[in-house]
C-alpha positions as CSV (number, residue, x, y, z in Angstrom):
1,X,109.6,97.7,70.3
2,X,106.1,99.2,70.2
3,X,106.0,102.6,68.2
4,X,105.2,105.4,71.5
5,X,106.1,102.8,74.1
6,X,109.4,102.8,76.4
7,X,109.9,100.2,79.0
8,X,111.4,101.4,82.6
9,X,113.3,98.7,84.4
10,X,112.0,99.5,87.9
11,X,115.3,99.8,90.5
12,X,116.9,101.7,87.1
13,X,116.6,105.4,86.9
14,X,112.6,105.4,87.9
15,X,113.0,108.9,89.1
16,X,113.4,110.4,85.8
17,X,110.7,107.7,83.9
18,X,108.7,109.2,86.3
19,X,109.4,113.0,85.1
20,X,109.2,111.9,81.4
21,X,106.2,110.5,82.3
22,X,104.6,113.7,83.8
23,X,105.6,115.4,80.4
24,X,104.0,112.8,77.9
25,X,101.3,113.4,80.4
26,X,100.6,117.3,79.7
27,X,101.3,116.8,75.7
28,X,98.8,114.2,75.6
29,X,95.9,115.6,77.4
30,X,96.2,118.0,75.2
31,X,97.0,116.8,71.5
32,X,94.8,113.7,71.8
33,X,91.6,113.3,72.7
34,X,91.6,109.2,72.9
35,X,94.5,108.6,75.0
36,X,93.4,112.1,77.4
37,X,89.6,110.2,77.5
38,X,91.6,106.9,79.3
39,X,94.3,109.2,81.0
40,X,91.5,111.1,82.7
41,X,89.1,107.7,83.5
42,X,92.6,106.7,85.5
43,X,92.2,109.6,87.0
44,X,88.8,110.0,87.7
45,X,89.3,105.7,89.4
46,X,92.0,106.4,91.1
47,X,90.6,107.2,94.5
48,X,88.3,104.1,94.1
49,X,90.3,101.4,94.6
50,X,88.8,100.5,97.8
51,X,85.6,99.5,96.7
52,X,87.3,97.9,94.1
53,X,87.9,95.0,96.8
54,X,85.7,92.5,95.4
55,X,86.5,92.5,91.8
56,X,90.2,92.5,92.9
57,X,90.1,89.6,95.0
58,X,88.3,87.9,91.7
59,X,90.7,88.9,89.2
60,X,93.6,88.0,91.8
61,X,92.4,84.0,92.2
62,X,92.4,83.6,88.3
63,X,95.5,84.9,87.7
64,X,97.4,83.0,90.9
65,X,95.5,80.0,89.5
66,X,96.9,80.5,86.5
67,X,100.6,80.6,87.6
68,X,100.5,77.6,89.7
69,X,100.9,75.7,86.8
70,X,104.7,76.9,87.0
71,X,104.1,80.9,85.4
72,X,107.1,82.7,86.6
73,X,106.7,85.6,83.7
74,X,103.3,87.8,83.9
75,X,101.8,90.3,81.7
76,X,99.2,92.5,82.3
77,X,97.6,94.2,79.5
78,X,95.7,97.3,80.9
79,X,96.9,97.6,84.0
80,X,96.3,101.6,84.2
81,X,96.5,102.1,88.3
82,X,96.2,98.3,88.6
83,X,92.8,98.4,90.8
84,X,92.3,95.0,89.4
85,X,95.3,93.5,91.2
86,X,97.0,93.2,94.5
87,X,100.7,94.1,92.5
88,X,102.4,93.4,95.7
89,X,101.0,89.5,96.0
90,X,101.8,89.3,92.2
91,X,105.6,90.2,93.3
92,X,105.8,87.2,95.4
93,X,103.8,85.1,93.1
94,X,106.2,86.5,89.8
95,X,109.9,86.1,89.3
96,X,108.9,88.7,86.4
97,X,105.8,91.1,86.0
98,X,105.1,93.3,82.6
99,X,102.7,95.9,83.0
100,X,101.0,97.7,79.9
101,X,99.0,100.4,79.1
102,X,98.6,103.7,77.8
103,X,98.8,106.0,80.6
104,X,102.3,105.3,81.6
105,X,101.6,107.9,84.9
106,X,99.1,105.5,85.9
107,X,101.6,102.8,86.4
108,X,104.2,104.1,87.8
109,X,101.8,105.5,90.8
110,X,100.8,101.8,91.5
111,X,104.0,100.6,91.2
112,X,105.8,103.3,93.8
113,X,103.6,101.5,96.3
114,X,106.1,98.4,96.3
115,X,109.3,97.9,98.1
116,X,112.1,99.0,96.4
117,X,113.2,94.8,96.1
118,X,110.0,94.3,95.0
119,X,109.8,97.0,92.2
120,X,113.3,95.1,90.5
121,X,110.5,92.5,89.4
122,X,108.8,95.0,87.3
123,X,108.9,96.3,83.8
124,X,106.5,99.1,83.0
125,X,106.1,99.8,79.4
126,X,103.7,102.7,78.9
127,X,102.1,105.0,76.3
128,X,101.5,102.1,74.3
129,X,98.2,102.0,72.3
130,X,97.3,97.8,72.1
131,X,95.0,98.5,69.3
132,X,97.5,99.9,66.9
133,X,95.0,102.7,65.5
134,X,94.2,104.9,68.0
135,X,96.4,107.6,66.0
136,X,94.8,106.8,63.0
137,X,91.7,107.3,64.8
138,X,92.2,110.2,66.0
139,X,92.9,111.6,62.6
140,X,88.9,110.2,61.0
141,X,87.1,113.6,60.0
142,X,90.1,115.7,60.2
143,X,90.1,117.8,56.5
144,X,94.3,116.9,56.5
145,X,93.3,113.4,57.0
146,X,93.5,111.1,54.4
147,X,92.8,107.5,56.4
148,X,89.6,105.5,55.5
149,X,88.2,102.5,57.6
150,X,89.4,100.5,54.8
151,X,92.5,101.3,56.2
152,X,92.3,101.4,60.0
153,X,90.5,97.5,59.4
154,X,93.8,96.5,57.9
155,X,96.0,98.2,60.5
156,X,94.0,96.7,63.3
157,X,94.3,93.5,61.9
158,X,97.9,93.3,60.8
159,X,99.4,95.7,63.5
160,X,102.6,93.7,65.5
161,X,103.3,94.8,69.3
162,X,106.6,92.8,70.9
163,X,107.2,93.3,74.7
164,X,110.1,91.3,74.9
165,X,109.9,86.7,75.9
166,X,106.9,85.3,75.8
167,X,104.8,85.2,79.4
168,X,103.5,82.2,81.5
169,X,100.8,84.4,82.4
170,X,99.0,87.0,79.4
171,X,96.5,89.1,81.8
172,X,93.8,91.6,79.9
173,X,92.1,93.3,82.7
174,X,88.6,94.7,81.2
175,X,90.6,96.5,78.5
176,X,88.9,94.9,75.0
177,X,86.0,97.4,76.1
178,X,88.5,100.3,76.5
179,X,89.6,99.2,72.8
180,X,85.8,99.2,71.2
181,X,85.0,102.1,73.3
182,X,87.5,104.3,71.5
183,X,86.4,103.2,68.3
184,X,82.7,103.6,69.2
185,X,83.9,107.7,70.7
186,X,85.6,108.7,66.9
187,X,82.9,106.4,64.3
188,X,79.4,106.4,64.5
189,X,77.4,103.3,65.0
190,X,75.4,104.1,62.0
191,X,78.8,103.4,59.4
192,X,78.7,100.9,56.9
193,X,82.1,99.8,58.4
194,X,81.4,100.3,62.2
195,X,81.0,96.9,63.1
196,X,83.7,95.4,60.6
197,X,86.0,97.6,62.7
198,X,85.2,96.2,66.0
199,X,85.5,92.7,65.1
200,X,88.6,93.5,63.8
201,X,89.9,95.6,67.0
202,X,88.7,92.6,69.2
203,X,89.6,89.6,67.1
204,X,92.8,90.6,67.0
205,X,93.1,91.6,71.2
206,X,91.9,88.0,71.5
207,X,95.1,86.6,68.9
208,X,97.2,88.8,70.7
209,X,96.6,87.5,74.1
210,X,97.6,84.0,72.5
211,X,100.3,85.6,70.6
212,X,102.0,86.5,74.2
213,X,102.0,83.4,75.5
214,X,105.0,81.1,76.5
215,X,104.1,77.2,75.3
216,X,101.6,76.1,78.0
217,X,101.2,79.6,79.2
218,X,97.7,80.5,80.7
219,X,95.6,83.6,78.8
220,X,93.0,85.2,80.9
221,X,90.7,87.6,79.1
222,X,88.6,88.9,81.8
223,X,86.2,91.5,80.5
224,X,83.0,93.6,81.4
225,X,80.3,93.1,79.5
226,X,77.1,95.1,81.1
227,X,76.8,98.1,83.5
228,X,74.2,99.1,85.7
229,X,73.5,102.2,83.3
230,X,71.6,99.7,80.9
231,X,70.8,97.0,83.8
232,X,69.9,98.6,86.7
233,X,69.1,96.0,88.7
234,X,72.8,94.8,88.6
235,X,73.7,97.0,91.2
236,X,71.6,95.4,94.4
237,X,71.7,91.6,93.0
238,X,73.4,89.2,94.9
239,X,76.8,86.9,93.8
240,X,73.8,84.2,93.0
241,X,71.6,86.1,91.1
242,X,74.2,87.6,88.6
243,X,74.5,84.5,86.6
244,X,70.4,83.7,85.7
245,X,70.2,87.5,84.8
246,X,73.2,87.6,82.8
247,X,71.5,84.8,80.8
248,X,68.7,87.5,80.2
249,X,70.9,90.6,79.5
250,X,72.6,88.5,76.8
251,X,69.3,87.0,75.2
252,X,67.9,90.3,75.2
253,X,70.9,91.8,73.4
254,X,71.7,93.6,76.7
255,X,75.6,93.6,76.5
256,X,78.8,96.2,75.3
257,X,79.0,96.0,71.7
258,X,81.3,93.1,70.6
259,X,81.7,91.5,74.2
260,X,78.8,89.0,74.0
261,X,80.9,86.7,76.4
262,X,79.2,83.6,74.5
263,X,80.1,85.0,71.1
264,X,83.9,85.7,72.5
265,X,83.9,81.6,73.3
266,X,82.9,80.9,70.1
267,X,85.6,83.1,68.9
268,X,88.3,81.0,70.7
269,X,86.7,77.5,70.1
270,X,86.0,78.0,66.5
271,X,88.6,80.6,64.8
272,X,91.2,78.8,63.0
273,X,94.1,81.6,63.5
274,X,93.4,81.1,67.4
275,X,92.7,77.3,67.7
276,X,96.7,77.2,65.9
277,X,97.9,78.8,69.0
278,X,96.0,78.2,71.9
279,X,93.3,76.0,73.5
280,X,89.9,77.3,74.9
281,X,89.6,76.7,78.8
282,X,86.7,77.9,80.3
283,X,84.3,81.1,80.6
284,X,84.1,81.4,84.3
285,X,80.7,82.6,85.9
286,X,80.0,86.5,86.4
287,X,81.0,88.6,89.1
288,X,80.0,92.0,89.7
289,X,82.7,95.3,89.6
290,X,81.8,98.2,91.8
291,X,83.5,101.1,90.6
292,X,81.7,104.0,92.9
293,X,78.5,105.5,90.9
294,X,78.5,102.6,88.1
295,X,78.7,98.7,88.6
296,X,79.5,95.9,85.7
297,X,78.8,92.9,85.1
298,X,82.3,90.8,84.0
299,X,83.4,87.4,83.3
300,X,87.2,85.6,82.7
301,X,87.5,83.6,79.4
302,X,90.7,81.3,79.9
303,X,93.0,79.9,76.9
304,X,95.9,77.6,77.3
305,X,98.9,77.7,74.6
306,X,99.5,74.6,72.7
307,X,103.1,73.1,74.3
């Protein structure tokens, strides 16, 4: 079990995981400023699910492509109000659906929206922090605080998370830069140890998505790795444009910090701790995600677990 995470059975007292969950709610927005940050992005998305359409329907055909190959368990790392996914065509698609993440309230809004059969498919296990650090983290300047990078490196990197059998299907919906974001909100890019930190948060986010899986089990990392803040043009270019200038971004070091999408398949195809678990897939081609004011740029990297 995941230290701060508790699982609701949906169909088994979600009335009052719902109450608890409007508590843990209140005494986080106000005793931590990391998880209140990601609480209150969930928030501020909510509404925006409808222009959300597009990116949905992308995220969707990887992840029903993914469980044709027999996936009857899913996980979705991230899921916050699940804008990313149609959790009622995931039902059908699922004997078994894990959602994760670290607003727990987020969750069980999109999941109220299923039939009360459906619902019996899904486990929510919330207030979970997938880096393993973020308390840590919170901690870095504090006068009681004792923790140095030195240690939050080897947390990140030797942290253990268990939700339960392994999945068919191991989803991270544009989480990893959720992860380095809340690194880059507490350190400041100009530490010695900044970037060790990073690599170490998403190194192991990419071994745990391959940790997850069931043999042959499918692993989708599908991340953002531009906005229009730093690319403008991304906002008016077309489905056939995106991938010629995200050939450009990238060359001209125009990407989130530790999500060069090229980089993350070397990661896969050349790390010896991953290529022991899982085979490297594919990078798919980039799609754009319109969230309202901001748009990104995001691609899927898929890994396969060795039978």
């Amino acid at each position: 079990m995941i230290p701060g995470g508790h699982p609701c059975r949906y169909g088994h007292n979600a009335i009052h995981h719902s109450y608890v969950s409007c508590c843990l709610r209140r005494l986080v927005m106000a005793d931590d400023p990391i998880r209140s940050e990601h609480i209150r992005r969930n928030d501020e998305t909510l509404s925006r699910r409808g222009v959300m359409s597009s990116h949905r329907d992308h995220v969707m055909s990887h992840i029903l492509n993914a469980g044709r190959n027999g996936g009857q368990r899913l996980c979705i790392l991230g899921a916050g109000n699940c804008n990313d996914v149609d959790l009622e065509t995931l039902a059908r698609a699922f004997d078994q659906i894990t959602l994760v993440d670290i607003d727990s309230i987020a969750i069980d809004r999109a999941v109220e929206s299923l039939s009360p059969k459906e619902r019996t498919s899904v486990t929510v296990i919330g207030n979970v922090d997938v880096a393993g650090i973020y308390d840590r983290l919170d901690g870095i300047g504090e006068p009681s605080s004792n923790i140095s990078l030195v240690d939050l490196i080897e947390l990140a990197n030797s942290f253990t998370i268990s939700l339960g059998e392994p999945f068919d299907v191991v989803c991270s919906t544009c989480l990893l830069t959720q992860l380095i974001d809340s690194v880059c909100m507490k350190i400041p890019e100009s530490h010695p140890q900044f970037v060790e930190l990073v690599l170490t948060v998403r190194n192991r986010h990419l071994r745990l998505i391959a940790e997850l899986l069931a043999p042959n089990g499918f692993g989708l990392l599908i991340t953002d790795f531009v906005s229009s803040r730093t690319a403008p043009e991304l906002a008016v270019m077309t489905a056939e444009q995106l991938p010629v200038a995200a050939m450009k971004w990238i060359a001209n070091r125009n990407f989130f910090t530790g999500v060069n999408p090229f980089l993350l398949r070397q990661r896969f195809q050349q790390s010896a701790e991953l290529l022991r678990l899982a085979e490297f897939k594919y990078l798919s081609k980039p799609w754009k995600w319109d969230i309202g004011e901001k748009k990104f740029a995001v691609c899927v990297l898929t890994i396969r677990a060795h039978a």
